[in-house]
PAPA-350238 format. One line per 5 residues: their letters; for each residue x, y, z of N, C-alpha, C. Coordinates in steps of 0.05 Angstrom, whole numbers. Example, Ala and Ser with C-alpha at 12.3 -4.5 7.8 and 13.67 -1.06 7.14 Angstrom:
as = 264/-114/156/246/-90/156/264/-66/156  257/-45/142/273/-21/143/258/1/157
***
This chain:
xxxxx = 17/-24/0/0/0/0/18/25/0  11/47/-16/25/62/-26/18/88/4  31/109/2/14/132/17/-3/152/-14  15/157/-36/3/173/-43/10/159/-81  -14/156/-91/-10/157/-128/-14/174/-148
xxxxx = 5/182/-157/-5/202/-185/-4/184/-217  -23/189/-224/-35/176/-246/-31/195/-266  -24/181/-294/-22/190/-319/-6/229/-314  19/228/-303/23/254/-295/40/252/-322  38/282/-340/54/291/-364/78/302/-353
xxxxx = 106/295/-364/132/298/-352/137/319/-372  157/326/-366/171/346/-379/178/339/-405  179/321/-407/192/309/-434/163/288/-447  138/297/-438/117/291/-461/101/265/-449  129/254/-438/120/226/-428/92/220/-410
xxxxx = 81/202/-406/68/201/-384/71/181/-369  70/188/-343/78/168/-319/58/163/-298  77/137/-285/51/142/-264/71/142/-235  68/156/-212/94/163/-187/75/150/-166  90/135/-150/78/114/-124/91/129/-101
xxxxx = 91/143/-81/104/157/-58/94/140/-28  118/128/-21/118/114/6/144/133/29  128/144/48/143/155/69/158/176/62  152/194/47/161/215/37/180/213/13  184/192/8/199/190/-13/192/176/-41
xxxxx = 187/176/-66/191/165/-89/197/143/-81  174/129/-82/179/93/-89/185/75/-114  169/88/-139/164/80/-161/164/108/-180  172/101/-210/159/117/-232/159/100/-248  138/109/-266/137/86/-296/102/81/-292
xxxxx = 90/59/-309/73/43/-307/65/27/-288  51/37/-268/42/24/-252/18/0/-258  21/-20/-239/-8/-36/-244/-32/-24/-241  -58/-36/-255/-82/-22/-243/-89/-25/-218  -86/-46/-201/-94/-54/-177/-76/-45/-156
xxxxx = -55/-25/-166/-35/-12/-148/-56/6/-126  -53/-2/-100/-68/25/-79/-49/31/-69  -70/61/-52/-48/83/-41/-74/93/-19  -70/107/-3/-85/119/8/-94/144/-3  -83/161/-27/-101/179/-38/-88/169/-63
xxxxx = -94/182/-85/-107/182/-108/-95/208/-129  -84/205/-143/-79/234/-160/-88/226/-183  -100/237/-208/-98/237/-233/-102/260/-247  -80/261/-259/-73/282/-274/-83/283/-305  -91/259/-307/-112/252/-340/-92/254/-361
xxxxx = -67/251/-353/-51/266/-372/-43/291/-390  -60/311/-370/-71/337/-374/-38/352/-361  -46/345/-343/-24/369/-322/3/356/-319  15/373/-304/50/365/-324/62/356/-292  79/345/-291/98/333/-261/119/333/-272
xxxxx = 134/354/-250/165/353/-248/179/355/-220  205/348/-222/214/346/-197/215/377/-178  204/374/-154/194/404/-134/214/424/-147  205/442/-154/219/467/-161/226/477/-132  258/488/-141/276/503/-118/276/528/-123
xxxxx = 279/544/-118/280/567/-107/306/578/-97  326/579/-113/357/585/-90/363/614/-88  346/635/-90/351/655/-86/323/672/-81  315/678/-46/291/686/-36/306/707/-18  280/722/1/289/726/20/256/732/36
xxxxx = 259/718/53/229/698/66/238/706/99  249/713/104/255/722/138/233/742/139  213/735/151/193/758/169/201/781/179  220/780/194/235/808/214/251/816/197  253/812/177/277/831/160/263/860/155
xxxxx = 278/879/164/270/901/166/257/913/138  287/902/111/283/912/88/278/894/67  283/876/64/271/853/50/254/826/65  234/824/67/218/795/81/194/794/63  187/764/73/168/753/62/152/727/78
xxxxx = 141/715/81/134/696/87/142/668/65  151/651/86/165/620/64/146/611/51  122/607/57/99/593/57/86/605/28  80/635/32/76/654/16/88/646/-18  125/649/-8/131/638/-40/146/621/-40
xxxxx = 138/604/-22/140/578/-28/124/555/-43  105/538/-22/89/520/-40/59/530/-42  55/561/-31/22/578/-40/35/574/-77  65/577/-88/75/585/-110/83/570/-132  75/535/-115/88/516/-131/119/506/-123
xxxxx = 125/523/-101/150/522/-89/165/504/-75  173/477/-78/172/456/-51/203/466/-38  220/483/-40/243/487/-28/250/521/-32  253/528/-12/270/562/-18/305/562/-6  310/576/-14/331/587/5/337/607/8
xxxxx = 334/621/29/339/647/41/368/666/37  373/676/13/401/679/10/410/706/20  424/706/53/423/722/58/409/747/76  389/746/91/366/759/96/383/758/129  395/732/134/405/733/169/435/724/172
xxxxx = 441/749/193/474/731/197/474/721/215  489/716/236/493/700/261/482/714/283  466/747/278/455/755/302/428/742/302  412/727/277/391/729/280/383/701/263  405/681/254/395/661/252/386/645/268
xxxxx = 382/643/293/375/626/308/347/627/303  334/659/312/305/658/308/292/654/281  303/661/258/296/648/231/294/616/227  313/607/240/315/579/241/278/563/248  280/579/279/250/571/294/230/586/280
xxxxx = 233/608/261/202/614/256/200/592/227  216/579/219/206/570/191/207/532/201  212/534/230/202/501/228/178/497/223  151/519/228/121/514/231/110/508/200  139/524/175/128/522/149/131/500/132
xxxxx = 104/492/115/101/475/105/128/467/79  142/496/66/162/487/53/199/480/67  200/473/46/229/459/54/246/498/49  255/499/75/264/530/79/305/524/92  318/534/71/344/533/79/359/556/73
xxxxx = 391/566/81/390/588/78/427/594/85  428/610/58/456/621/56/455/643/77  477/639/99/489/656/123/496/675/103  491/699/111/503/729/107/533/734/122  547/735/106/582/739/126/576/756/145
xxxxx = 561/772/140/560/797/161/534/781/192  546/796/210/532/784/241/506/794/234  500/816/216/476/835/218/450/829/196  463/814/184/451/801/150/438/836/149  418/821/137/398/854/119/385/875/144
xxxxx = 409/883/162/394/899/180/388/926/165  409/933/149/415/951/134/430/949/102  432/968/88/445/966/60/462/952/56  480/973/79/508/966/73/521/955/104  516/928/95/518/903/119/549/896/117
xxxxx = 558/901/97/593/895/93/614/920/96  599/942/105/618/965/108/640/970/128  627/955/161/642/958/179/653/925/174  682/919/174/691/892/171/697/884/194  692/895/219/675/880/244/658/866/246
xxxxx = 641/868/229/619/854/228/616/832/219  642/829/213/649/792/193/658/781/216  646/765/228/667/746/257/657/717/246  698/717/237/700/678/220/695/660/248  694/662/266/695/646/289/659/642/295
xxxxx = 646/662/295/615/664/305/603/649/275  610/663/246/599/663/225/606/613/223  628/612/231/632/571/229/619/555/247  605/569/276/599/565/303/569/560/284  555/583/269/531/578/257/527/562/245
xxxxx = 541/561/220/548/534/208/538/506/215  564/506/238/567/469/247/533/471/267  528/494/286/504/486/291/475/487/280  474/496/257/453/499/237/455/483/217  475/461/216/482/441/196/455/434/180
xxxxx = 452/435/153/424/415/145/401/435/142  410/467/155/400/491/149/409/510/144  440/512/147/447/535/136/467/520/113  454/524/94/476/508/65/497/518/54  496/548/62/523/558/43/525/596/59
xxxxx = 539/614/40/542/631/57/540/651/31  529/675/46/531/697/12/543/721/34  554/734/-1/569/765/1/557/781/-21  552/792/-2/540/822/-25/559/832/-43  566/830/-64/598/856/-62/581/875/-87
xxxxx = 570/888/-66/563/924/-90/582/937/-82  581/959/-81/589/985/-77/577/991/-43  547/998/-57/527/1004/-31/533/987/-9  545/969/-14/542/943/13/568/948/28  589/939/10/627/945/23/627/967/30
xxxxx = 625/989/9/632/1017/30/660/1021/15  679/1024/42/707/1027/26/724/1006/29  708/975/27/722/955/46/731/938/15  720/944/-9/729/934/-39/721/907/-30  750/888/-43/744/859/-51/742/853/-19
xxxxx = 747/859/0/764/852/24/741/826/33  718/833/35/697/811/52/692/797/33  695/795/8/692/770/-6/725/751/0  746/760/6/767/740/20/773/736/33  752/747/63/739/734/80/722/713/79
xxxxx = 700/709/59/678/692/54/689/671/37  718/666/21/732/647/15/749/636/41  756/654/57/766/638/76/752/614/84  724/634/99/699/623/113/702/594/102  699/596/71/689/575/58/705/550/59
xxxxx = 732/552/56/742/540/55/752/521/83  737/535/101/741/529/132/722/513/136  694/507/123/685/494/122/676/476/95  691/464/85/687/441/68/672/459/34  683/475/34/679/484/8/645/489/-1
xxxxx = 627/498/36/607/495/37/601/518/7  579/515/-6/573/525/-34/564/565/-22  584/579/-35/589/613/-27/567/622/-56  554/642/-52/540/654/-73/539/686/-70  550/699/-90/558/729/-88/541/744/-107
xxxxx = 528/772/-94/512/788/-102/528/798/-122  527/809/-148/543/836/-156/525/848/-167  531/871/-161/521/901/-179/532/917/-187  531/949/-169/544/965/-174/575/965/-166  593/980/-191/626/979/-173/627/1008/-159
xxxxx = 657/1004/-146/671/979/-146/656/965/-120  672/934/-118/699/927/-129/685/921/-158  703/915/-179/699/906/-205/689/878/-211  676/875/-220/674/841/-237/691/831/-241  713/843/-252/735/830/-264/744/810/-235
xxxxx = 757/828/-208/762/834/-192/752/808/-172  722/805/-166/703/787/-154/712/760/-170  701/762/-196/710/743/-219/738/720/-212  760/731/-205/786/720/-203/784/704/-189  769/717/-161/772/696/-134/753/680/-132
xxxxx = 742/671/-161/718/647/-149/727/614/-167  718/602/-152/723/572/-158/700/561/-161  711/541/-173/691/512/-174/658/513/-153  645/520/-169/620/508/-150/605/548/-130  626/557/-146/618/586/-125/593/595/-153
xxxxx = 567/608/-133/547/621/-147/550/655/-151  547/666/-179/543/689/-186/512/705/-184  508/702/-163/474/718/-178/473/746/-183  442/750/-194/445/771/-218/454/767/-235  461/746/-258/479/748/-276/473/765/-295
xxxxx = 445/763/-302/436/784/-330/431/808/-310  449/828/-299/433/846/-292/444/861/-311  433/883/-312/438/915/-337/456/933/-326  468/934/-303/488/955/-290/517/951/-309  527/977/-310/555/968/-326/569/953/-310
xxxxx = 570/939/-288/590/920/-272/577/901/-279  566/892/-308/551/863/-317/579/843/-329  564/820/-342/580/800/-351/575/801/-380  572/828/-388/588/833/-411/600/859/-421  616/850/-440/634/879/-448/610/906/-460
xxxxx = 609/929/-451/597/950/-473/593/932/-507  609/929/-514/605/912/-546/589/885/-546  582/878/-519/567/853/-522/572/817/-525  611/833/-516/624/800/-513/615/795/-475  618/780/-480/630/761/-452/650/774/-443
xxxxx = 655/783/-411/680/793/-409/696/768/-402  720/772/-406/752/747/-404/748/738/-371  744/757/-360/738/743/-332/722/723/-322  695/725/-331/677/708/-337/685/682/-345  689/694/-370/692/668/-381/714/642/-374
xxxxx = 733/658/-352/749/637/-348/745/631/-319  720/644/-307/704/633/-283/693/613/-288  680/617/-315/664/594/-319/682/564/-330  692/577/-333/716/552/-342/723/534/-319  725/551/-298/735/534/-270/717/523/-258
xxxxx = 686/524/-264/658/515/-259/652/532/-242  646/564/-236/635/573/-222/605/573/-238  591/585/-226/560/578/-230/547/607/-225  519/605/-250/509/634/-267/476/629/-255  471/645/-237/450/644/-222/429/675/-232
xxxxx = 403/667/-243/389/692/-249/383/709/-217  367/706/-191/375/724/-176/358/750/-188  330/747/-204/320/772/-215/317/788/-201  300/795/-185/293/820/-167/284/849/-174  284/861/-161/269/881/-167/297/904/-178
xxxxx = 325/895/-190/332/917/-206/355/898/-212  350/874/-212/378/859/-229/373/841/-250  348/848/-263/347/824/-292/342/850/-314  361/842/-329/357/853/-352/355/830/-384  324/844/-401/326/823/-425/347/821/-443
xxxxx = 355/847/-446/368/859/-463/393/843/-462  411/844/-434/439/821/-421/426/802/-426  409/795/-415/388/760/-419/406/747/-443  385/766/-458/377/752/-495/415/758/-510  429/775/-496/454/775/-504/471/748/-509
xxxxx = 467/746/-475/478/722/-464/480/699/-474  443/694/-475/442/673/-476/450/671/-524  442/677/-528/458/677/-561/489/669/-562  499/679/-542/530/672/-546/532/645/-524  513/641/-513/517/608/-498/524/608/-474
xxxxx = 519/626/-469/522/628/-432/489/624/-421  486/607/-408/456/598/-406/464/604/-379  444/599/-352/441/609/-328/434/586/-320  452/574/-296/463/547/-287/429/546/-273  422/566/-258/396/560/-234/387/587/-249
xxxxx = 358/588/-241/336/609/-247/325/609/-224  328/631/-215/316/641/-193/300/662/-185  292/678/-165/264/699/-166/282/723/-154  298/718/-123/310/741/-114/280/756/-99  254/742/-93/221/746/-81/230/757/-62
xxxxx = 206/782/-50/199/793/-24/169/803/-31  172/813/-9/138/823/-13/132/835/-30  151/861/-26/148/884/-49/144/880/-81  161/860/-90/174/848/-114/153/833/-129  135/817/-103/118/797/-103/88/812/-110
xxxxx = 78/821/-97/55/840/-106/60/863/-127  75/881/-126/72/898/-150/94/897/-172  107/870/-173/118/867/-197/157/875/-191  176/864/-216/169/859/-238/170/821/-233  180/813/-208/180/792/-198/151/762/-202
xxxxx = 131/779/-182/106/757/-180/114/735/-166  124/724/-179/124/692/-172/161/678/-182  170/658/-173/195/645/-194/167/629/-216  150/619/-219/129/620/-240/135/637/-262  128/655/-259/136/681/-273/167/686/-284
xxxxx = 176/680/-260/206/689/-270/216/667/-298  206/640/-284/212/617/-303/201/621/-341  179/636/-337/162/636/-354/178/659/-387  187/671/-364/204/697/-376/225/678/-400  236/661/-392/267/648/-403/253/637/-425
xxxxx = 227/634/-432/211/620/-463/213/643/-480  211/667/-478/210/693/-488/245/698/-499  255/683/-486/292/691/-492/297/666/-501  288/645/-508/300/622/-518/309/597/-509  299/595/-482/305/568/-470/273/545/-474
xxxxx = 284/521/-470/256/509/-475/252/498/-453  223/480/-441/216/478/-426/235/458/-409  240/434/-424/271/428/-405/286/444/-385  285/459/-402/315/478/-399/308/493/-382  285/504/-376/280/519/-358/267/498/-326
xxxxx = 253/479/-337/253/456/-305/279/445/-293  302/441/-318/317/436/-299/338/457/-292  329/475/-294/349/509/-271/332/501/-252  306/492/-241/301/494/-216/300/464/-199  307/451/-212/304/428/-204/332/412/-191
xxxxx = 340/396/-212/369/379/-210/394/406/-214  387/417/-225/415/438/-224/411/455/-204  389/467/-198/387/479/-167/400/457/-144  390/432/-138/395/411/-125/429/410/-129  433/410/-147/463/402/-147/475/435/-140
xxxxx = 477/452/-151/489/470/-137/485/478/-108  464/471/-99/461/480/-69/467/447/-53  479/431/-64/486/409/-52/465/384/-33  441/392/-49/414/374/-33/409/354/-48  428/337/-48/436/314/-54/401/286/-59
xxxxx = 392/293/-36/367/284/-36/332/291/-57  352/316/-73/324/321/-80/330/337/-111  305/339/-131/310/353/-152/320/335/-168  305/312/-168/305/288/-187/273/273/-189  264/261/-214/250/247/-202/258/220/-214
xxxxx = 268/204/-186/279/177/-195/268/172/-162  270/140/-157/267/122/-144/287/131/-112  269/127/-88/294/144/-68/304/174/-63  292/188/-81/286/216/-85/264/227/-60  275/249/-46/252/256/-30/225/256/-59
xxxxx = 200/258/-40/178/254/-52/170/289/-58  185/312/-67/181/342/-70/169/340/-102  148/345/-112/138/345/-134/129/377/-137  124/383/-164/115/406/-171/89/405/-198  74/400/-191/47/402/-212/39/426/-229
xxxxx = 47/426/-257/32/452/-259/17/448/-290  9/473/-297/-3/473/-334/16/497/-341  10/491/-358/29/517/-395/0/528/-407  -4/549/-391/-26/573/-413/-19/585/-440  -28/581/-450/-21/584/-483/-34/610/-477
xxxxx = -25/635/-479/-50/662/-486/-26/693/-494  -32/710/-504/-17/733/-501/-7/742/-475  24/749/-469/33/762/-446/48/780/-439  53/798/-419/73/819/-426/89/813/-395  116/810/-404/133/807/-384/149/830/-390
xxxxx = 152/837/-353/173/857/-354/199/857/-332  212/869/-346/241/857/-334/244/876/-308  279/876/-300/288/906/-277/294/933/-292  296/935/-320/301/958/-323/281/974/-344  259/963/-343/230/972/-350/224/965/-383
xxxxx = 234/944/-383/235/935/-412/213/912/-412  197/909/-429/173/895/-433/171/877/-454  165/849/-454/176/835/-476/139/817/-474  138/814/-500/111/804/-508/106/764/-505  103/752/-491/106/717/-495/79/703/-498
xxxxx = 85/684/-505/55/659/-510/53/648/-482  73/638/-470/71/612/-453/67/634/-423  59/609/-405/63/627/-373/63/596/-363  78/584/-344/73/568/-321/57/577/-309  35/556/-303/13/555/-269/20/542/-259
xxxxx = 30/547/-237/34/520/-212/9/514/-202  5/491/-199/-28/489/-189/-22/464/-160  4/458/-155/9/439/-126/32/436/-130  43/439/-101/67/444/-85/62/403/-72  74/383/-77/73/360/-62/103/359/-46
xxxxx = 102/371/-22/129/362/-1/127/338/15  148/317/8/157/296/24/124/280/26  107/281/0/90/265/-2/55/277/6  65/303/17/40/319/27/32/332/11  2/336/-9/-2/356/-24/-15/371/-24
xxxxx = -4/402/-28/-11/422/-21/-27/443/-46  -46/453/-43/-52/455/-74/-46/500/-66  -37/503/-98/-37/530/-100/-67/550/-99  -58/571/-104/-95/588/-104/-97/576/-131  -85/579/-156/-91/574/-180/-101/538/-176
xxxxx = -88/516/-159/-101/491/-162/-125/492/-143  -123/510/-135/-159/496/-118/-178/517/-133  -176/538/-157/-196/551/-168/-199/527/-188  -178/520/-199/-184/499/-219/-202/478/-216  -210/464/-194/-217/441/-181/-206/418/-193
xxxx = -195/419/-199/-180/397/-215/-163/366/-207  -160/380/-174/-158/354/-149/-188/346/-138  -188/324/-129/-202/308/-111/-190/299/-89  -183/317/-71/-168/294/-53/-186/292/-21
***
């Protein structure tokens, strides 16, 4: 006896399957027998699409954040969301209580330490380099193990101050002090420079913002790739979208991606603000955007899926194979006219939109506003 069956679910790749979930995890995929039971029931008629839980690796979901919060729940699995990660929002003054307010939430909620003790108390959280303590910032770490996954650095301008590259080789130290936990760095405005940030990253380190429109972007004025980049990427650092409310640009997008720099994860960079009046909405939305620039539906499930999973090192999830946590993501493809708009007020016209219509975590399913207007469950 199964806990939970989805019937005739459309995969990403056309197929249709049928998924058996015992104890939170993926028991089965493929053809099930007819006489297979479960204690509930899914059928998707071959209508609605199943992929592995969309991630989320760039949020910021801390409640008490003065200047960026949100609720997990909110854009998480209300969003189709079965995982976020908080990149940044708390440092070591205030992860403890972030930790306890997101045990009560239904999504899987994890979260890149801010080098700084103060995370987003203010702008510029990297200005005083007091505020970096490698001893407090590894203490969080080893006791938030399994919740705090990795560690971010702002490096704008607005954030360092006059402190340049300095706290990003601090946050390689950090990193390297602890097992090459996975580091993901803001850039925007300079200094320090791209070029600069660029040198000191390795294997496995995240860029977000990659398409943003500020001249400290990842490409030259003429529209190459800058040399830095490109021999970041060479060493496997990793191209994280990180949209938000002033770092996606179509214009870098549709550059980019023409010359073959595709964006390892797709991400939202969500808060409230971002979330209600735009240009954000949803990572739905955000996802929806990359059909308009040339990625295909593959290509865009797996930035949030197995390549999210693999860059943030959650080994357990963002697959759907056998032994896989049970994190599913249900949604439909609206075929209709749309106008997406980016961070620097550029508006681009598309056919497609993702609906997430159910968030299923560790076998529990949770339906979106869009799946319970639909009625389209029975459960």
């Amino acid at each position: 006896m199964y806990d939970l069956i989805i019937r005739r679910a459309r995969l990403v790749d056309d197929t249709l399957a049928d998924v058996a979930i015992v104890g939170g995890k993926i028991a089965t995929i493929g053809q099930l027998p007819e006489d297979a039971h479960a204690h509930k029931l899914l059928d998707l008629a071959g209508i609605y699409r199943l992929s592995a839980g969309w991630i989320d690796s760039h949020v910021h979901c801390y409640p008490s954040s003065p200047i960026y919060h949100d609720e997990p729940d909110r854009v998480g699995v209300a969003a189709g969301v079965t995982s976020v990660v908080d990149a940044g929002s708390t440092g070591t003054d205030d992860i403890d209580e972030f930790y306890a307010l997101t045990r009560s939430a239904k999504t899987n909620v994890f979260a890149f330490l801010n080098i700084s003790r103060i995370g987003l108390l203010r702008q510029n959280e990297l200005a005083d380099i007091t505020d970096i303590n490698k001893e407090q910032v590894n203490k969080a770490i080893n006791d938030k193990s399994g919740f705090v996954i990795g560690i971010k650095a702002r490096m704008s301008n607005s954030v360092v101050g006059q402190n340049g590259i300095k706290p990003l080789v601090m946050a390689k130290e950090i990193q390297q002090e602890n097992h090459s936990l996975p580091l993901m760095v803001h850039i925007g405005n300079n200094p320090p420079d791209l070029d600069e940030i660029a040198d000191l990253l390795t294997q496995g380190d995240i860029i977000t913002h990659c398409y943003n429109g500020k001249p400290n972007r990842i490409l030259t004025p003429a529209g190459k790739l800058r040399a830095s980049i490109e021999r970041a990427l060479k060493r496997g650092v990793l191209l994280d979208v990180g949209h938000g409310s002033a770092s996606f640009s179509f214009e870098v997008a549709r550059q980019a991606i023409a010359l073959g720099i595709l964006p390892h994860t797709i991400s939202s960079d969500i808060y409230c603000r971002n979330r209600m009046a735009g240009p954000v909405h949803s990572l739905a939305t955000v996802m929806s955007k990359f059909f308009t620039i040339g990625l295909s539906l593959q290509q865009v499930i797996r930035c949030v899926t197995e390549n999210a999973a693999a860059a943030l090192q959650l080994t357990s999830k963002g697959q759907l194979h056998p032994g896989f946590d049970a994190d599913l993501t249900i949604f439909d493809i609206h075929t209709a006219p749309q106008v997406f708009a980016d961070s620097e007020g550029e508006s681009v016209h598309g056919e497609q939109l993702l609906v997430p219509l159910a968030a299923i975590v560790a076998g529990e399913v949770l339906l979106t506003d869009e799946g319970k207007a639909a009625h389209v469950f029975n459960l």
